[in-house]
Structure formats: structure tokens, C-alpha cells
C-alpha positions as CSV (number, residue, x, y, z in Angstrom):
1,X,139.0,161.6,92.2
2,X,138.2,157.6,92.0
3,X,139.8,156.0,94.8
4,X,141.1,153.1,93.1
5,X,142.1,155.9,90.1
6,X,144.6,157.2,93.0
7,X,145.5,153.9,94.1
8,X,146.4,153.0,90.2
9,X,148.3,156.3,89.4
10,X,150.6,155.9,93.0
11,X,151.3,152.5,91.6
12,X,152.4,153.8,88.3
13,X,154.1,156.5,89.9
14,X,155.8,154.2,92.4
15,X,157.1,151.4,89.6
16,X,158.6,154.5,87.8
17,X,160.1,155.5,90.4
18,X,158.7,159.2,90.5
19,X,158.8,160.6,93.8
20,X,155.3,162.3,94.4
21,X,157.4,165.1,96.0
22,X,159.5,165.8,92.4
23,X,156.4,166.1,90.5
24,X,157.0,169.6,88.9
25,X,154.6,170.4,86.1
26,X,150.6,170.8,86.0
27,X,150.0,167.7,85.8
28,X,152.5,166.9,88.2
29,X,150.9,168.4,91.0
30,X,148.0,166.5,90.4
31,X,150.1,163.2,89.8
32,X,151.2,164.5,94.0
33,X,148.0,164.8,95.2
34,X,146.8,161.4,93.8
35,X,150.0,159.8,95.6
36,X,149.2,161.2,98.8
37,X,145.5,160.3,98.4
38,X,146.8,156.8,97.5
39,X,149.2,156.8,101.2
40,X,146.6,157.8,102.9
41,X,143.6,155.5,101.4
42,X,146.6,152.9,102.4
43,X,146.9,154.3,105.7
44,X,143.3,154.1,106.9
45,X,143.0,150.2,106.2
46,X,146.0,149.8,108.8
47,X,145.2,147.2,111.6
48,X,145.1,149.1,114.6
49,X,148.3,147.8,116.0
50,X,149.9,148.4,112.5
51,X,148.2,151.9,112.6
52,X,149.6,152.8,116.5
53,X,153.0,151.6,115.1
54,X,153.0,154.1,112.4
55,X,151.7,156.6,114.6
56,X,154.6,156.1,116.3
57,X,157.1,156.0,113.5
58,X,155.3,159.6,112.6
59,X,156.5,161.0,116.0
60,X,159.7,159.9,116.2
61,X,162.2,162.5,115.7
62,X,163.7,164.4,112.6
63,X,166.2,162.1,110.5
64,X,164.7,159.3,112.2
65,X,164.9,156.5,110.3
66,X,161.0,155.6,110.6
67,X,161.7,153.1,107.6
68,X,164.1,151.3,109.9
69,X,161.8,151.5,112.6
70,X,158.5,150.4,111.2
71,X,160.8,147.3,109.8
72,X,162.0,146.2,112.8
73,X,158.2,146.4,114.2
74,X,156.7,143.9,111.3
75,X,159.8,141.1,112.0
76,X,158.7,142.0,115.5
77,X,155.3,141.2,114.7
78,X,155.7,138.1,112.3
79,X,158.3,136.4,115.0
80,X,155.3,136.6,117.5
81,X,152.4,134.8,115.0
82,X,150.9,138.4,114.9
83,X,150.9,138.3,111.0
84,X,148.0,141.0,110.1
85,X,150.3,143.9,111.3
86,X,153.4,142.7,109.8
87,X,151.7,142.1,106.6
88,X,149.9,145.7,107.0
89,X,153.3,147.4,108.2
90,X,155.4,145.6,105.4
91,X,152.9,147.1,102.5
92,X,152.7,150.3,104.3
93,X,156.7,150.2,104.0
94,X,156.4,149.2,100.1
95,X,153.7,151.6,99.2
96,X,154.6,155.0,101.1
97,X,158.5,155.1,102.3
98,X,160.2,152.6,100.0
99,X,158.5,150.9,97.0
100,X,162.1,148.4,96.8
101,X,162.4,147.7,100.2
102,X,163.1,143.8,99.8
103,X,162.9,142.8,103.5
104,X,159.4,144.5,103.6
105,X,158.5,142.1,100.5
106,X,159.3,139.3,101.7
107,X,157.9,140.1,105.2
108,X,154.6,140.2,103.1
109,X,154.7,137.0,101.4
110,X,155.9,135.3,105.0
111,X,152.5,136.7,106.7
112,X,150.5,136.1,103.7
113,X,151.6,132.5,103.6
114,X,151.3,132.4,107.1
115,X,147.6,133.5,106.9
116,X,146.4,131.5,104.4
117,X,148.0,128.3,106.3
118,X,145.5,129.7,109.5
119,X,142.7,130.2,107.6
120,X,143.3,126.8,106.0
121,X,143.5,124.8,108.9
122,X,140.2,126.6,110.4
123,X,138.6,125.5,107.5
124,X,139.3,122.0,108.2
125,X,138.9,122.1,112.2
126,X,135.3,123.7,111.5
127,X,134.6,120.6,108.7
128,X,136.0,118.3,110.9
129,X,133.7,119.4,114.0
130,X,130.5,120.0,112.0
131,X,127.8,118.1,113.4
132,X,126.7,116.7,109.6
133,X,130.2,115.4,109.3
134,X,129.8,113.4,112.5
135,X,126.6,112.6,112.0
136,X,127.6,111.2,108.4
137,X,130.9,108.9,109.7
138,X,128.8,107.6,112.5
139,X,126.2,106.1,109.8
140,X,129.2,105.3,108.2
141,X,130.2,103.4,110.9
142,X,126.9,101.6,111.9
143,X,126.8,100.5,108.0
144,X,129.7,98.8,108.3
145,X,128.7,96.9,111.6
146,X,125.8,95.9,110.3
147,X,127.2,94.6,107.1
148,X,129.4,92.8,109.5
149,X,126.7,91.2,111.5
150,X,124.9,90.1,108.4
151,X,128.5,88.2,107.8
152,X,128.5,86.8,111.0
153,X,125.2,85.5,111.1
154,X,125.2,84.6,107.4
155,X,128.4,82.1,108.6
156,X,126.6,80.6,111.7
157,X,123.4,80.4,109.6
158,X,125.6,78.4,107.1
159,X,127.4,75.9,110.0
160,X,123.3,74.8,111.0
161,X,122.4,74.1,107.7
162,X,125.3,72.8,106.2
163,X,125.1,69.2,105.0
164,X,126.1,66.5,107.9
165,X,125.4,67.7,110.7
């Protein structure tokens, strides 16, 4: 089955609310097969720090509350700058254990801000420090001198020639 087909139908299924595990007719079953295609498609583009974390979570024991766990891990992660995992632990949160987990959506829109502010100001560091942007304010710079040198001497030129003296 298309990838992004599964991705789409877990989505549906997910906004529905339909648990891939209560899907009980034909169609159904393939309705469960697309979700867990769609968790694990979501599962294999996991950071590897966000992909140890839910390794863990997996191994914890039974009536563990791995939601609980794998929450506590992305505030953990987005305290600490580390925003990738958060962001990847929050939508694994959202898209596998608990589509209305609010905490895990706005865990995502903190480490998404947060990541577009970084790559934001490393855009402007890197055009700030390019070479053709300091090469352009220093002729900036020497046009400027020499407009005021052509003042300076213009003036002094005008104090010889200037009428009585």
C-alpha cells in the first residue's frame, strides 16, 4: 500500500477517533494494518535519541504508563534546548498513543518555534559573515571616505581661491 495512503488513512482514523485495534469488519482489518503501517512509517523517522527513548518506553513494564513516560522525556528534552527529540517524541505521542494529548501539542509548537528561531538566526550569522557581505560594506565604507575627502578638499580648494585673499 502507498506510504503516504497509510499515513492519510491513520490520520482519518485518528481524527475519528477509531482505535486501529476496534476495527472489526473486512475492511476494518485493513483500516488496522494501514494504522500500524502509519506508527511505524512514524516510528522509523525518530531522531535517534527520540527513537532510544521509545525503545525504552516499549520495555517498560505492563500497565506502564509509557504515555506518561515518553511525556516527561520531551519536557525533558525541550527544557535542555534539545528540541528535535521533543518535537519527534511529542508527534510520536499525538500520532501512536494519544491523538488528544494537549501537552504533547503544544510541546510541538514550542520546539517547532524554537527551531525555526535557530535556523533563523543561522541564516543571518552565515549572511552576516559571508565574505561578499564584507567585502560589499567595506566598499561601502571607502565610498563614503572618499566622498568625504572630495569635501574636504573641495573646502580647502575653495579657502585658496576664494576672493581676497
Amino acid at each position: 500500500m502507498n506510504k503516504g495512503l497509510v499515513v492519510l488513512i491513520a490520520g482519518v482514523m485518528m481524527m475519528c477517533g477509531i482505535q486501529a485495534a476496534s476495527a472489526q469488519s473486512s475492511w476494518g482489518t485493513a483500516l488496522k494494518s494501514a494504522a500500524v503501517a502509519a506508527g511505524q512509517a512514524a516510528v522509523q523517522s525518530l531522531s535517534p535519541q527520540a527513537q532510544a527513548t521509545v525503545d525504552q518506553a516499549k520495555k517498560l513494564p505492563a500497565g506502564a504508563p509509557q504515555e506518561n513516560f515518553l511525556m516527561t522525556r520531551a519536557r525533558e528534552f525541550l527544557a535542555s534546548g534539545n528540541y528535535q527529540p521533543a518535537l519527534d517524541l511529542a508527534n510520536y505521542v499525538i500520532t501512536t498513543v494519544n491523538s488528544k494529548n494537549v501537552d504533547a501539542k503544544k510541546i510541538m509548537a514550542d520546539a517547532q518555534a524554537a527551531l525555526t528561531k535557530m535556523a533563523q538566526d543561522k541564516l543571518m550569522k552565515t549572511q552576516q559573515a559571508s565574505p561578499a557581505a564584507q567585502q560589499g560594506q567595506a566598499r561601502i565604507d571607502a565610498a563614503k571616505q572618499v566622498q568625504a575627502d572630495a569635501a574636504q578638499t573641495g573646502n580647502s580648494l575653495k579657502g585658496l581661491f576664494a576672493p581676497g585673499k
